[in-house]
Phi, psi and omega in degrees: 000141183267153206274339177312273195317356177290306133216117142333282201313307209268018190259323167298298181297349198260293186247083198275023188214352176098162202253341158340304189288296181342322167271334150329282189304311175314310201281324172276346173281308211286312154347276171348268155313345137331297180291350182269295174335303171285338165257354162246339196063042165213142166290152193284152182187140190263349182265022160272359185261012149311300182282344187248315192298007159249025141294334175296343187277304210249122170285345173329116203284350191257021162234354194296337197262041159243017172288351178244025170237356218273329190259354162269355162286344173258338165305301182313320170290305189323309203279326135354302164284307207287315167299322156311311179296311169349284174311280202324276184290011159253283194306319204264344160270342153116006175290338156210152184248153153212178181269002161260038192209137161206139168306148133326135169251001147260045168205214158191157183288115216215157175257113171241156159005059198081333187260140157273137158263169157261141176220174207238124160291012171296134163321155158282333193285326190270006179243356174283303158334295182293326211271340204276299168329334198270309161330298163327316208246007164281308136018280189281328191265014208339071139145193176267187199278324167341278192270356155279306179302314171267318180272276209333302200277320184269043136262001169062036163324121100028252177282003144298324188293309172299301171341307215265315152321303175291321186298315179308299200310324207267298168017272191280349205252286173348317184262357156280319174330284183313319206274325191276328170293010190064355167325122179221164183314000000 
């Protein structure tokens, strides 16, 4: 059954833009993780590359035991960062379009160094912040939505389950919080 005919009403409010690029994105994470899965046998999850990249550094016995996974874990972040740049510089600078796509509204296209970009009006002091919180709470949650969300829940983890809830739950109560103070980028 197609999910438009199901509720309208609430299938417009939910996706006004349609659910494809969602089923893309979906479809390629989920890749992802497989392939990370069918070639190491640990699920993929990004908030270990901190701890195995100072295995190279560090002698600690609580970073030695990612020495024998630490470089696909940096493959696995490089190709993150790398794919965001990506994005950026082909779909959000308007250098190739699709019908799965709509620009962004918190940034604009600028002339960097011969090239157009997208660059995002978000401050730099509030995405160092968040990237610093986010780390914190990976930490704390012992691990990320990568490897809770996507590998934890479709292994059908428990505490991955729980995990992914608090995670939605603080989310969503957090951009409303932010949204009703008028916070804007």
């Amino acid at each position: 059954m197609v999910p438009e005919l199901i509720a309208p009403a609430l299938y417009e409010t939910l996706f006004p833009a349609g659910i494809s690029r969602y089923a893309v994105g979906g479809l390629l994470v989920g890749l992802g993780a497989v392939v990370i899965y069918l070639g190491t046998g640990i699920a993929a999850g990004a908030s270990t590359f901190l701890e195995s990249t100072l295995s190279y550094v560090s002698d600690q016995s609580r970073f030695q035991r990612y020495v024998g996974s630490r470089d696909w874990r940096v493959v696995f972040t490089l190709g993150i960062v790398g794919g965001a740049a990506l994005y950026a510089l082909t779909f959000q600078s308007g250098l190739v379009s699709s019908g799965l796509y709509e620009a962004g509204t918190t940034g604009e296209l600028r002339e960097v160094g011969g090239f157009t970009i997208w660059l995002t009006d978000v401050q730099p002091w509030r995405l160092f912040l968040g990237g610093i919180l986010v780390g914190i709470g990976t930490r704390i949650g012992k691990g990320c939505t990568s490897g809770h969300g996507v590998c934890g829940v479709g292994s059908a983890s428990k505490t991955s389950i729980v995990g992914v809830a608090t995670f939605l739950a603080v989310a969503i109560g957090t951009a409303q919080v932010v949204m009703a103070l008028g916070v804007s980028p």
